[in-house]
Structure formats: structure tokens, C-alpha cells
C-alpha positions as YAML, in Angstrom:
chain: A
units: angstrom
residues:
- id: 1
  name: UNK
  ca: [14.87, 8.61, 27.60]
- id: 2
  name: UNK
  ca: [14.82, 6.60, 24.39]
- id: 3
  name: UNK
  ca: [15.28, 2.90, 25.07]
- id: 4
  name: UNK
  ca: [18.39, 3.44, 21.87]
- id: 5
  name: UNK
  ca: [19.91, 6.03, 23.24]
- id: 6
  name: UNK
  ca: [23.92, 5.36, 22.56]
- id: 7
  name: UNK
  ca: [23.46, 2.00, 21.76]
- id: 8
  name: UNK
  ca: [25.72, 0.58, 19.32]
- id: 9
  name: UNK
  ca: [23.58, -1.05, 16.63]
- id: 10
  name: UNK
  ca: [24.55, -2.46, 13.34]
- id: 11
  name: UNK
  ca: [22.63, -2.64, 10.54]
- id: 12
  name: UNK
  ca: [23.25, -5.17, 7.92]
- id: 13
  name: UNK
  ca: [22.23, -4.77, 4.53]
- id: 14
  name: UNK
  ca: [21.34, -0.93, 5.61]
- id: 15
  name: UNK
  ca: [22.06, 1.09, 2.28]
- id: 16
  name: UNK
  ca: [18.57, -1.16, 1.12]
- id: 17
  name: UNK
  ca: [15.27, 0.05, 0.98]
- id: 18
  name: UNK
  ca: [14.14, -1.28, 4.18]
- id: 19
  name: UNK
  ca: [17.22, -1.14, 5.51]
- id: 20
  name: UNK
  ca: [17.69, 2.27, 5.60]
- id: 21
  name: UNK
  ca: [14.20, 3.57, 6.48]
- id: 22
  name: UNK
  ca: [15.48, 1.30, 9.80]
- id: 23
  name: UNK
  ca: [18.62, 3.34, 9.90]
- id: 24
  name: UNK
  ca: [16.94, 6.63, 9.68]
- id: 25
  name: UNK
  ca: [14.49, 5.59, 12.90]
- id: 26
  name: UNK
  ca: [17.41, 4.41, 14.88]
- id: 27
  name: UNK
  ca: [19.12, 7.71, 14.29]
- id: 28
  name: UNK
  ca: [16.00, 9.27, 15.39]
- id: 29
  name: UNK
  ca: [15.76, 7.45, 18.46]
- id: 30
  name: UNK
  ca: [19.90, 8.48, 19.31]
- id: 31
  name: UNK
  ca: [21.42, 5.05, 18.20]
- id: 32
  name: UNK
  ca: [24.72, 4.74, 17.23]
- id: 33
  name: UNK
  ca: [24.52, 3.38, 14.15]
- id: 34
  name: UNK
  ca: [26.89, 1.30, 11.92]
- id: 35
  name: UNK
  ca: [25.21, 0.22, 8.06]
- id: 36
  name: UNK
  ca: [27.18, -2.57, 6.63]
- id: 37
  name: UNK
  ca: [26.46, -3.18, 3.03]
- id: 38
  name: UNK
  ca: [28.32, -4.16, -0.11]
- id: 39
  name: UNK
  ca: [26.13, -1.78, -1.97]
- id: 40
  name: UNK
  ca: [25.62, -4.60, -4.67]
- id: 41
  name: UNK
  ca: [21.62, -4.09, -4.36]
- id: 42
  name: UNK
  ca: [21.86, -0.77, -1.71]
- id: 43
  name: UNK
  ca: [22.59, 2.64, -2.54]
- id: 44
  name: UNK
  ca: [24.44, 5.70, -1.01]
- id: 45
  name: UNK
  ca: [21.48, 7.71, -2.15]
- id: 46
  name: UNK
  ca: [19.04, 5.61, 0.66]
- id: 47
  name: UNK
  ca: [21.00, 6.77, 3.19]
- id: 48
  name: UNK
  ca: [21.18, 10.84, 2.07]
- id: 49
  name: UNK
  ca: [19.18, 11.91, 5.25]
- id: 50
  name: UNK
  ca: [21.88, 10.07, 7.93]
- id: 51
  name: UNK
  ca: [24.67, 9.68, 6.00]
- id: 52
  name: UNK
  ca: [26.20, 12.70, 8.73]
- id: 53
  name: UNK
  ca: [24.94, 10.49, 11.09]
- id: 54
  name: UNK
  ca: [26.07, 7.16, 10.62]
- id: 55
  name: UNK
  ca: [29.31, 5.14, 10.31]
- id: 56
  name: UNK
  ca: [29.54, 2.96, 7.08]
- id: 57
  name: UNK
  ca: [31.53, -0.24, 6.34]
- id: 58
  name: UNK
  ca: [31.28, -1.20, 2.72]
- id: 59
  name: UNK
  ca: [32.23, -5.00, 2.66]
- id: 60
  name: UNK
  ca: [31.22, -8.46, 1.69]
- id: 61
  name: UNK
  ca: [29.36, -10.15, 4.70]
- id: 62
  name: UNK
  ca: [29.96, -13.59, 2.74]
- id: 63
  name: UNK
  ca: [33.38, -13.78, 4.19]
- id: 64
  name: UNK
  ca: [33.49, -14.38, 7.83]
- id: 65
  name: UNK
  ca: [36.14, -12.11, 8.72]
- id: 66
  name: UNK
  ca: [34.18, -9.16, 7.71]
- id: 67
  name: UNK
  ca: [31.09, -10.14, 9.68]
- id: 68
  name: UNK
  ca: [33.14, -10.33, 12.83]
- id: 69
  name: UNK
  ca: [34.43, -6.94, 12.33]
- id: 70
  name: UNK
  ca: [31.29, -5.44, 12.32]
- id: 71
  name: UNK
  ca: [29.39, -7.11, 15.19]
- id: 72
  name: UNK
  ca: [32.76, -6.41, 17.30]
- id: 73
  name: UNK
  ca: [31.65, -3.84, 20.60]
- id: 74
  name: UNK
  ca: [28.29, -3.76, 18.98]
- id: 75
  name: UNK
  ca: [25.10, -4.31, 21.78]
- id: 76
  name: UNK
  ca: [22.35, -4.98, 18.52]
- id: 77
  name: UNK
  ca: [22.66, -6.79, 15.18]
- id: 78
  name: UNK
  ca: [19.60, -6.03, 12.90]
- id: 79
  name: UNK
  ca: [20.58, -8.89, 10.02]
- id: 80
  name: UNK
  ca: [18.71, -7.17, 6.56]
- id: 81
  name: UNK
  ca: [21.45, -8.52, 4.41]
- id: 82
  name: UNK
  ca: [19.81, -10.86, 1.76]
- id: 83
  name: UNK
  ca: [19.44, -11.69, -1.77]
- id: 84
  name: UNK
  ca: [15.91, -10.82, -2.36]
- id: 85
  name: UNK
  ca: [13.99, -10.43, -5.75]
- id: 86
  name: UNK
  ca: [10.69, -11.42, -7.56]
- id: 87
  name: UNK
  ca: [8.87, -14.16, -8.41]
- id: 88
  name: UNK
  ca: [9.71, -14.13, -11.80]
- id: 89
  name: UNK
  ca: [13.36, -14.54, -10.80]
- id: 90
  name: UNK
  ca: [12.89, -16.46, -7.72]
- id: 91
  name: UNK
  ca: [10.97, -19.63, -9.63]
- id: 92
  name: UNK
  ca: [13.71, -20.62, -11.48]
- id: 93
  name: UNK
  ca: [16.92, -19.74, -8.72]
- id: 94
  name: UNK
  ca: [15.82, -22.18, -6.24]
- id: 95
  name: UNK
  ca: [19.61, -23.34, -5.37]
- id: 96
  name: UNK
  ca: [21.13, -19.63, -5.98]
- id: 97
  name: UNK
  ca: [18.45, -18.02, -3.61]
- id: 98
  name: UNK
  ca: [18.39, -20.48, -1.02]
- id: 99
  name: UNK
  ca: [22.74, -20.77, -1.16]
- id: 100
  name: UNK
  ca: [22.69, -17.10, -0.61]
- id: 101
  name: UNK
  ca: [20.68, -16.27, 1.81]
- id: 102
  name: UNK
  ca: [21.89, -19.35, 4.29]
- id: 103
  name: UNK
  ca: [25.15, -17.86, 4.04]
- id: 104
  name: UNK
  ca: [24.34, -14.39, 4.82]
- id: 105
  name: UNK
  ca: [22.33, -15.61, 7.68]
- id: 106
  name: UNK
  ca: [24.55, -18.08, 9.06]
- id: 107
  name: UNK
  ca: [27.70, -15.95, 9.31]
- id: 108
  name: UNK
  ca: [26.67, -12.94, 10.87]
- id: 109
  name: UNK
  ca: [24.64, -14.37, 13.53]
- id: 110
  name: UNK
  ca: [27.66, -16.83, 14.15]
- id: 111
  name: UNK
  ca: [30.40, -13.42, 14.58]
- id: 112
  name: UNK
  ca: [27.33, -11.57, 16.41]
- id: 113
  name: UNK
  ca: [27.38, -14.23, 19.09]
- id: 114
  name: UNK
  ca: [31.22, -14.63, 19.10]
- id: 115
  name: UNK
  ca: [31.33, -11.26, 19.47]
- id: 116
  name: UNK
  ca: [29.02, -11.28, 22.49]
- id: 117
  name: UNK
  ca: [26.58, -9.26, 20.64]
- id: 118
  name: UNK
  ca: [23.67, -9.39, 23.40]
- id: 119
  name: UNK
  ca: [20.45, -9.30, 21.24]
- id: 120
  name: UNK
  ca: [20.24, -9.80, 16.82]
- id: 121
  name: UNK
  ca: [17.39, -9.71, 14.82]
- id: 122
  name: UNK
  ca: [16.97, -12.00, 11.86]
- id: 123
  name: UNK
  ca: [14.66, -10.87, 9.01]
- id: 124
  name: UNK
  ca: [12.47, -13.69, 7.70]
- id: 125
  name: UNK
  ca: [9.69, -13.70, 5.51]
- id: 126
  name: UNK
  ca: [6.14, -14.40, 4.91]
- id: 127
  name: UNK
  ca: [7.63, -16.96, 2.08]
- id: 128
  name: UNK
  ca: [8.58, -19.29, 4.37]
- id: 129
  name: UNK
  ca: [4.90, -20.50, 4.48]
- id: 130
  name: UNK
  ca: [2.85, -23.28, 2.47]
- id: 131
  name: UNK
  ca: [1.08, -22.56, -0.07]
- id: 132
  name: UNK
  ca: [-2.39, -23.60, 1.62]
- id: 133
  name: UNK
  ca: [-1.48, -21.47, 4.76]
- id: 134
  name: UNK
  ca: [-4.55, -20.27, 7.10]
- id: 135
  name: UNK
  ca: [-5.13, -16.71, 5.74]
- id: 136
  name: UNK
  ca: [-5.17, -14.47, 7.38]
- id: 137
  name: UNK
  ca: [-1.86, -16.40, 8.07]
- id: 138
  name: UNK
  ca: [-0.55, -16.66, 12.44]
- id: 139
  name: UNK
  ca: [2.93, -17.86, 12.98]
- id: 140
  name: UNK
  ca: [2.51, -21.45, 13.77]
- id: 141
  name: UNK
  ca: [1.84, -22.17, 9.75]
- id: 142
  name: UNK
  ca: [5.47, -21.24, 9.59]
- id: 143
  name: UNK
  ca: [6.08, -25.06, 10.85]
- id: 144
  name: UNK
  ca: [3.78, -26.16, 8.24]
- id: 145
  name: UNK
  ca: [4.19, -28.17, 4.83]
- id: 146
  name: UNK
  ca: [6.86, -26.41, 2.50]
- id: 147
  name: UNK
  ca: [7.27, -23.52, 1.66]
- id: 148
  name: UNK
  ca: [5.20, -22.10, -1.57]
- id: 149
  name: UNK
  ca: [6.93, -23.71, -4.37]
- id: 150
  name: UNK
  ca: [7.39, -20.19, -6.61]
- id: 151
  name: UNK
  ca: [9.87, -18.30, -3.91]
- id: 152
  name: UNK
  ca: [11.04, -22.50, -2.54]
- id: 153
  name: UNK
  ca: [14.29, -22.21, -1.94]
- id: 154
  name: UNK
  ca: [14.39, -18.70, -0.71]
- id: 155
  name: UNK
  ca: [11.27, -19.98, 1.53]
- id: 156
  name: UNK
  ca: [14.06, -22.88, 2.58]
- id: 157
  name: UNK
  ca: [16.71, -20.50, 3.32]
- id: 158
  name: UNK
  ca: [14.76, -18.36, 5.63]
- id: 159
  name: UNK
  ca: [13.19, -21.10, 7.58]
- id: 160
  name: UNK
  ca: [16.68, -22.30, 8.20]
- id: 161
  name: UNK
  ca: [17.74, -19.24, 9.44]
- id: 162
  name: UNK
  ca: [14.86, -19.09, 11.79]
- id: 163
  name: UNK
  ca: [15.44, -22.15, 13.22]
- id: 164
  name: UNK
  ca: [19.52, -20.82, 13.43]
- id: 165
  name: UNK
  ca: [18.46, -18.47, 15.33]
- id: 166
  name: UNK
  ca: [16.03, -20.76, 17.72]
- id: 167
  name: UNK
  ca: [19.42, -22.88, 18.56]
- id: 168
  name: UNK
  ca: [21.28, -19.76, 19.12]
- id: 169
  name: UNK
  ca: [19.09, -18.65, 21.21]
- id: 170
  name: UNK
  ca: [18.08, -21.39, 23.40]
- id: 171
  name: UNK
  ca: [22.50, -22.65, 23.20]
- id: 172
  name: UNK
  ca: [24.18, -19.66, 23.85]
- id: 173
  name: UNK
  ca: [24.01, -16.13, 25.34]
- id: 174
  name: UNK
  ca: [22.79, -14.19, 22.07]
- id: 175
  name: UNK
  ca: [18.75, -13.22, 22.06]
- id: 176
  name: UNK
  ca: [17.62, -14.30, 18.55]
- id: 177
  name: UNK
  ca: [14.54, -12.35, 17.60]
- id: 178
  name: UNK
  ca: [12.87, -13.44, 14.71]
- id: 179
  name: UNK
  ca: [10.51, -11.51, 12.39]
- id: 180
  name: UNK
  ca: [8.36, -12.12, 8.91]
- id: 181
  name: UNK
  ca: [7.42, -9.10, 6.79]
- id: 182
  name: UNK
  ca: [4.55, -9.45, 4.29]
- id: 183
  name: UNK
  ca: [4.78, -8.03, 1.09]
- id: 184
  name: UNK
  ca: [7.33, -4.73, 1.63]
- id: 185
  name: UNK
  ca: [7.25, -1.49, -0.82]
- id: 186
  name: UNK
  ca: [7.99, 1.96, -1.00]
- id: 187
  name: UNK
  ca: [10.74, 4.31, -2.83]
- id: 188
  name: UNK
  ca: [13.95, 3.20, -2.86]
- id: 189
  name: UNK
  ca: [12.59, -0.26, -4.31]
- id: 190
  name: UNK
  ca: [14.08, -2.02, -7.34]
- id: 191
  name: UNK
  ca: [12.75, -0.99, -10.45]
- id: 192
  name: UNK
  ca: [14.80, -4.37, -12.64]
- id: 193
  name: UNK
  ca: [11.88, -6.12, -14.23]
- id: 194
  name: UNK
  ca: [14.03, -9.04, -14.14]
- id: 195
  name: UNK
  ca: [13.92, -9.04, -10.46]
- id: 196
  name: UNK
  ca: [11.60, -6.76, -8.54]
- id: 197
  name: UNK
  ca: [8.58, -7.25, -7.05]
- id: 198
  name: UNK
  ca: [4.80, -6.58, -8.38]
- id: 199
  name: UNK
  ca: [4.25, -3.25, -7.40]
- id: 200
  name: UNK
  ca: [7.24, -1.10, -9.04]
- id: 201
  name: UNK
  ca: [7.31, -3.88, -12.23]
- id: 202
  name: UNK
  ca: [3.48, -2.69, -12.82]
- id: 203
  name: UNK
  ca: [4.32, 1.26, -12.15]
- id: 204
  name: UNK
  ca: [7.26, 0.82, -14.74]
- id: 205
  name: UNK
  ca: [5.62, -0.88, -17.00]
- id: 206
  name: UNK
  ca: [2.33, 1.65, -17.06]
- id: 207
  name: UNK
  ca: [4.96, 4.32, -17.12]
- id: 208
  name: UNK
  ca: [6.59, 3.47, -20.30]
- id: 209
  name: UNK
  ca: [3.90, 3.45, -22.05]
- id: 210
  name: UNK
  ca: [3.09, -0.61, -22.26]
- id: 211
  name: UNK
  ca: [-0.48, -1.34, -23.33]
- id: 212
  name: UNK
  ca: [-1.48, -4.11, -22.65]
- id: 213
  name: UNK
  ca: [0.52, -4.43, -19.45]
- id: 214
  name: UNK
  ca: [1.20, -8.13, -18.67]
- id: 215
  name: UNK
  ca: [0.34, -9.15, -14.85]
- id: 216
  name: UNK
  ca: [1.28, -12.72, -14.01]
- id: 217
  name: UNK
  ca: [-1.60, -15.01, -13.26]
- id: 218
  name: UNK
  ca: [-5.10, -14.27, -12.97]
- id: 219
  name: UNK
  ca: [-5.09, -10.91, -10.95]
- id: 220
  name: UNK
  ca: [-7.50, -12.33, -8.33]
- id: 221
  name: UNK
  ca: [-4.39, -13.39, -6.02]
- id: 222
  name: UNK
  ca: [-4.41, -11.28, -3.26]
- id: 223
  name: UNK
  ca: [-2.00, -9.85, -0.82]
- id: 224
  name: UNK
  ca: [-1.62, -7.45, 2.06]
- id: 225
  name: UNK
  ca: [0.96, -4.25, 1.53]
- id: 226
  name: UNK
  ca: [3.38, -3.09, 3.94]
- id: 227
  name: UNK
  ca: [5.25, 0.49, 3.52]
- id: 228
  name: UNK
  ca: [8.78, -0.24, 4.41]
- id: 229
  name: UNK
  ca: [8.67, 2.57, 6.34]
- id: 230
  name: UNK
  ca: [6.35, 0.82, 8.46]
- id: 231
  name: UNK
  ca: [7.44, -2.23, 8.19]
- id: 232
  name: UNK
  ca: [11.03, -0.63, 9.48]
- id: 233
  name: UNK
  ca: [9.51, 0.72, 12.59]
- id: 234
  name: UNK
  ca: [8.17, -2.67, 13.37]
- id: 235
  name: UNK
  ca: [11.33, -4.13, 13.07]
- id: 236
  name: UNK
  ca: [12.49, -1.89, 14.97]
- id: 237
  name: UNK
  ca: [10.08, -1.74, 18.14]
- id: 238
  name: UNK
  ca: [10.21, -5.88, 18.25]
- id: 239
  name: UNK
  ca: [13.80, -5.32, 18.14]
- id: 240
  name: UNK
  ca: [13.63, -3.68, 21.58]
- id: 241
  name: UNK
  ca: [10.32, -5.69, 22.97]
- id: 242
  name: UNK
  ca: [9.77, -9.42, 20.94]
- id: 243
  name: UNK
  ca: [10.71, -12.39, 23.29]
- id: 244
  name: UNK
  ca: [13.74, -14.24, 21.82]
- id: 245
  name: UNK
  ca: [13.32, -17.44, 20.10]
- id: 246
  name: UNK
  ca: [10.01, -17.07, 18.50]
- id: 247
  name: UNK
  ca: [8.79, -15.47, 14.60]
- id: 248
  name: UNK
  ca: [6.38, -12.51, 14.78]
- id: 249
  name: UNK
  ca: [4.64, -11.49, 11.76]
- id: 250
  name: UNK
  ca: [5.02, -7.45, 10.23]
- id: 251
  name: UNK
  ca: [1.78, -7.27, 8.50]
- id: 252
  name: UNK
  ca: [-1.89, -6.45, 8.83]
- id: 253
  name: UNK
  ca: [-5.09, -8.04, 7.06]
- id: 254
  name: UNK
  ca: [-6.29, -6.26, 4.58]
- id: 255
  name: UNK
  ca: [-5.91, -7.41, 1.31]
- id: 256
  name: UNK
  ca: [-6.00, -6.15, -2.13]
- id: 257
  name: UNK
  ca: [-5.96, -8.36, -5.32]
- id: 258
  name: UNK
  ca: [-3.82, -7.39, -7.99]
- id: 259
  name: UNK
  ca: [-5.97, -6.45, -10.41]
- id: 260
  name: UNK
  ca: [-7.07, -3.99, -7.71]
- id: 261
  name: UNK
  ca: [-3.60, -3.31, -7.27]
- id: 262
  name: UNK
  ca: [-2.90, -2.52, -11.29]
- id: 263
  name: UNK
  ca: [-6.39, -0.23, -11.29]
- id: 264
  name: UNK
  ca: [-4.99, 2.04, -7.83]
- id: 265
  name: UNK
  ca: [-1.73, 2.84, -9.89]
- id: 266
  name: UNK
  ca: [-3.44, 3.37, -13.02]
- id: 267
  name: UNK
  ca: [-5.57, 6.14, -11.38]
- id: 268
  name: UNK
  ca: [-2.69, 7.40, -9.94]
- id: 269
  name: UNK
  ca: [-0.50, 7.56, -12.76]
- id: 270
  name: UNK
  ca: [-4.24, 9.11, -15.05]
- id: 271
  name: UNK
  ca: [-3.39, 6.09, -17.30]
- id: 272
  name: UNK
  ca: [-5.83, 3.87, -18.76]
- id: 273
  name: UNK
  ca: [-4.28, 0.84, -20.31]
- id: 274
  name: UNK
  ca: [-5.77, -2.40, -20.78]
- id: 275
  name: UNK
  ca: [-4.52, -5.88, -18.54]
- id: 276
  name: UNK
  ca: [-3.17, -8.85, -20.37]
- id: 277
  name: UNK
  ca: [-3.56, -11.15, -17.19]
- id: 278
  name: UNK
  ca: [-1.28, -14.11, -18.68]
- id: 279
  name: UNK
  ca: [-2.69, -17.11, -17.14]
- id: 280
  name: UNK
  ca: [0.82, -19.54, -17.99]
- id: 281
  name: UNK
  ca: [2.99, -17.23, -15.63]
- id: 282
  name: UNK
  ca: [3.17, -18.10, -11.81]
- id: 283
  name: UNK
  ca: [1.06, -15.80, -9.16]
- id: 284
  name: UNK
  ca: [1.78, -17.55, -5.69]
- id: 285
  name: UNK
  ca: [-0.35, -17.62, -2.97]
- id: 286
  name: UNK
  ca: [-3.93, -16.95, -4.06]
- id: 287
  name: UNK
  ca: [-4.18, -14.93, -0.44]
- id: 288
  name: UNK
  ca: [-1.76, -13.74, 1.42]
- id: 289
  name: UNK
  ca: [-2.48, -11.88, 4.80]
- id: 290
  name: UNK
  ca: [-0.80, -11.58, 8.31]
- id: 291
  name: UNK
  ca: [-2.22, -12.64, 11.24]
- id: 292
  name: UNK
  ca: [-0.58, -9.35, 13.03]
- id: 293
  name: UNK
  ca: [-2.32, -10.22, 17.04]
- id: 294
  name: UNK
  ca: [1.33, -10.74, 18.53]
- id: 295
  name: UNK
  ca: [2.71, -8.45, 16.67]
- id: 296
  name: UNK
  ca: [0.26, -5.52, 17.55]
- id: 297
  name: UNK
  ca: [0.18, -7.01, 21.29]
- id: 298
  name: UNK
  ca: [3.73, -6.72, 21.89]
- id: 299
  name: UNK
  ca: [3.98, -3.44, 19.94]
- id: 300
  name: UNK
  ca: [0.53, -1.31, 19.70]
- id: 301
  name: UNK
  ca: [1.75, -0.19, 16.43]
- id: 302
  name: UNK
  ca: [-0.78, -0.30, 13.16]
- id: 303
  name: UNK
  ca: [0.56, 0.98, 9.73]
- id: 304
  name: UNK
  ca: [0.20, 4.72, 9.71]
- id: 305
  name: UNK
  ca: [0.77, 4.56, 5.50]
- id: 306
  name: UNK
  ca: [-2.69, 3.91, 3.69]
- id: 307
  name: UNK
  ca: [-2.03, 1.89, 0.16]
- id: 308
  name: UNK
  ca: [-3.00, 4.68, -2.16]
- id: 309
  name: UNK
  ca: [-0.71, 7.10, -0.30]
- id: 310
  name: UNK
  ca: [2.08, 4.96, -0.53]
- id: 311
  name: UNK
  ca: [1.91, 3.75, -4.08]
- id: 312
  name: UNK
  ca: [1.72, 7.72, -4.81]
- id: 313
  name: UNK
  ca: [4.82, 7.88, -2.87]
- id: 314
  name: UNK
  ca: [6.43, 5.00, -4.90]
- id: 315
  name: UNK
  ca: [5.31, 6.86, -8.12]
- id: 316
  name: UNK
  ca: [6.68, 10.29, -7.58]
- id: 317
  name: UNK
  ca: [9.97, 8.91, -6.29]
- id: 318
  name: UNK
  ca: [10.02, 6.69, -9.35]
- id: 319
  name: UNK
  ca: [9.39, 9.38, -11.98]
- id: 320
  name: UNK
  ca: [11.90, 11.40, -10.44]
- id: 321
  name: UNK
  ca: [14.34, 8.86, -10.32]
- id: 322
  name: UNK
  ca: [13.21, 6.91, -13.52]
- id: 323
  name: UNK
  ca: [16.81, 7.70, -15.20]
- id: 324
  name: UNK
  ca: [18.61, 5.48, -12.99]
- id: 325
  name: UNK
  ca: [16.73, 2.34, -14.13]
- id: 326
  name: UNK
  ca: [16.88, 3.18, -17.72]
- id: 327
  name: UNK
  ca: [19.32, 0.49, -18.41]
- id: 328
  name: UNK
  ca: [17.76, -2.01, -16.40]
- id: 329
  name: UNK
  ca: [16.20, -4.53, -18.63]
...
């Protein structure tokens, strides 16, 4: 019998992208399954396959009341809702981004435990480390330095809510697991060059045509790349078998540098523009891996999504849905 079998299970932020490739495996595995989402960044359209499945609460999980009504009878919390964008955005929204996210954070996992909600998961990040972090990067650099100035006060607001849910978890009766995704894509992504992150702004921006297409930095900086639909199961198994109380890293090690990156989607798309690699933009890290031994030790899962399959993915699901983000600037 599936370990989610009727288990009520909320699902904040779960009209998202990653959100509600979590939703769909939870309905897979015979949860009960309640998305709460103010559909500000989500969309009905993510949630097409379940939506027959699922119970949905549209509301604003800044006020209080709201996130006591939906951890209320509820057995697991999975807390996706944040304010999440690029670098570009991110570098100069420090107080917005870090305001934001503590608030999200702090009020649902305050109504989840007054609500006797027995186990909540709180998504972190991978920005929550320094900028000189070990690479590939294991958990303990997470207590390290500051975070890397670009995504700071989002990297602030996260490692606050870890250590939120460290108190909670060690205080009270609520089991606080805490995880940090590296580098997340797939469909259902924003496509807002204002906002999103490197991988759809570089398939847009071959797409329509720009030539030369700026990339930020050198193009050396490298990262590892996480389907969300992997990344969702992960969350998802270390929801049901992480220890409370501790971060785990979602990632792997295998890293690709952007230019790398920009040359993959260029094949894909049978485009051949030339890079303007604009050296006075910010790139982050220059490496940016996950140490993934806990996370593959407590789980035995590896990413079943190669890159180049998943960037096709990304690319058919954006030219098919390409209309929607026309207005976006």
C-alpha cells in the first residue's frame, strides 16, 4: 500500500510549476490533495491532469487566517508558496524578495503547527549558500558566510525559514523537513524576461529571432539542472523519509556551463545565432553543484530526465504555448 494513501496533504503554492508536478505524484500515490495558491504566479492550466482530482482554495497565504484554514485536519504541509524569479530581478529586490518570502514561510508553518499538522516541508534553496561554497556543494556550507550577494536577500529569507523550521521542530510537535533544490526547469516555467530564470529567457530569446542573444556574464559559470519533475518526486519521497530538523539537497553533480547551455538549445531549436556574453551583467556562482549523498541515501532516487531531453521538453511546451507570454516584456 502506498505510504499516501488517504492522507490529507496540502500543497502550497501548487498551481506552480513545481508545485504541481508535486500534486500530480501525490495524486498518483492516492493522496488527498488540497493546492492552495493565489494564482498570482500559478496557473489553472498546471493543474489540467488533476484538476478532477484535487480540491482547490484560491487565497492569499499572506494573511494568517487563510493559512490556518488550509492546514486545518490536514496530516502534511508541503510549503512551495514563494516569490521566486531571476537574477536579473533578484539583484536589485533584496528587501522585496527577502520581505516576501519570510512571510510566506513564517505563517504557514506557524497555522500548520497550530493546527497540529504532524509533519511540513519547507522548500529552501541552493541560494542560501556563499558564494565560495565547496562545489560540488554538501549541506553544512548552508551555515557558511552569506549568502551569494546576486539572489541576497532571497538567500536571507530562506535561511531564516530553515532555521524556523529547526525551532519548530526541536519546540513543538510539528516535524520540519527541510529541503534545497538546485537550479529547477521544465514546462510550465515563466517565460517574463524580467523575471525568469536562464534557461526559458535563452529559449525565448533564440525563439524570437534575437541575434546576438545576450547571456549575462562570461558563459563559463556553471550549474547543475534539475527537471521539476524530478525535483518534485524528491520532494516528495523526503517528504515521507528525511529526518526532521535538518536541509537535504535536490540535485546531482553534473554540471553544464552556460555557454554549453545556450549551444544544447540552439541545436535543439536548428538555430544558429551568435552569443553576446555581456561581461557588466551579474552571473552568480561560477559553479554550482549539489552534493546529493544524503539525499540519494535516504531516497535511492537519481534524475530519470537527461538535460537535452528536458530542454526539448521546455521547447515544445514553449512553442506551443508561446502566445501566452506575448505580452510579457
Amino acid at each position: 500500500m502506498s505510504f499516501w494513501r488517504n492522507k490529507k496533504v496540502v500543497v502550497t503554492g501548487g498551481a506552480g510549476m513545481m508545485g504541481s508536478y508535486l500534486t500530480e505524484w501525490l495524486v498518483k500515490n492516492n493522496a488527498k490533495v488540497t493546492v492552495a495558491d493565489d494564482f498570482s504566479g500559478g496557473r489553472m492550466e498546471n493543474l489540467e491532469l488533476v484538476v478532477d482530482d484535487i480540491q482547490i482554495e484560491r487565497l492569499d497565504l499572506r494573511n494568517y487566517s487563510n493559512c490556518e484554514k488550509i492546514c486545518r485536519g490536514q496530516d502534511f504541509v508541503f510549503n512551495l508558496a514563494a516569490k521566486v524569479t531571476g537574477i536579473g530581478y533578484n539583484v536589485h529586490h533584496h528587501h522585496e524578495m527577502f520581505e516576501a518570502n519570510m512571510l510566506l514561510q513564517q505563517n504557514v508553518i506557524s497555522a500548520a503547527s497550530k493546527q497540529n499538522v504532524k509533519r511540513f516541508v519547507q522548500i529552501s534553496t541552493a541560494c542560501a549558500y556563499p558564494h565560495d561554497a565547496i562545489v560540488p556543494t554538501p549541506e553544512s556550507e548552508g551555515a557558511r558566510g552569506t549568502p551569494e550577494p546576486t539572489n541576497e536577500g532571497y538567500g536571507w529569507a530562506k535561511r531564516m525559514g530553515e532555521r524556523l523550521a529547526e525551532y519548530y521542530t526541536h519546540e513543538t510537535g510539528l516535524e520540519a523537513v527541510i529541503v534545497r533544490p538546485f537550479n529547477i526547469y521544465g514546462p510550465r516555467d515563466y517565460f517574463d524576461l524580467e523575471i525568469c530564470h536562464v534557461i526559458p529567457a535563452l529559449i525565448r530569446k533564440i525563439t524570437e529571432g534575437q541575434d546576438p542573444v545576450e547571456i549575462w556574464g562570461s558563459g563559463n559559470q556553471k550549474r547543475v539542472f534539475m527537471h521539476a519533475k524530478d525535483t518534485a518526486r524528491g520532494i516528495q519521497l523526503l517528504g515521507e523519509k528525511a529526518p526532521p530538523g535538518e536541509p537535504i539537497n535536490i540535485g546531482h553533480e553534473h554540471m553544464v556551463s552556460i555557454k554549453e547551455l545556450f549551444e544544447l538549445i540552439c541545436s535543439i531549436l536548428k538555430m544558429k545565432p551568435k552569443a553576446y556574453f555581456n561581461l557588466s551583467k551579474p552571473e552568480g556562482y561560477p559553479l554550482r553543484a549539489a552534493d546529493s549523498t544524503k539525499f540519494r541515501a535516504l531516497t535511492g532516487f537519481e534524475p530519470q530526465i537527461s538535460l537535452e531531453e528536458g530542454v526539448r521538453e521546455v521547447v515544445e511546451w514553449y512553442q506551443k504555448n508561446s502566445v501566452h507570454f506575448s505580452s510579457a516584456k
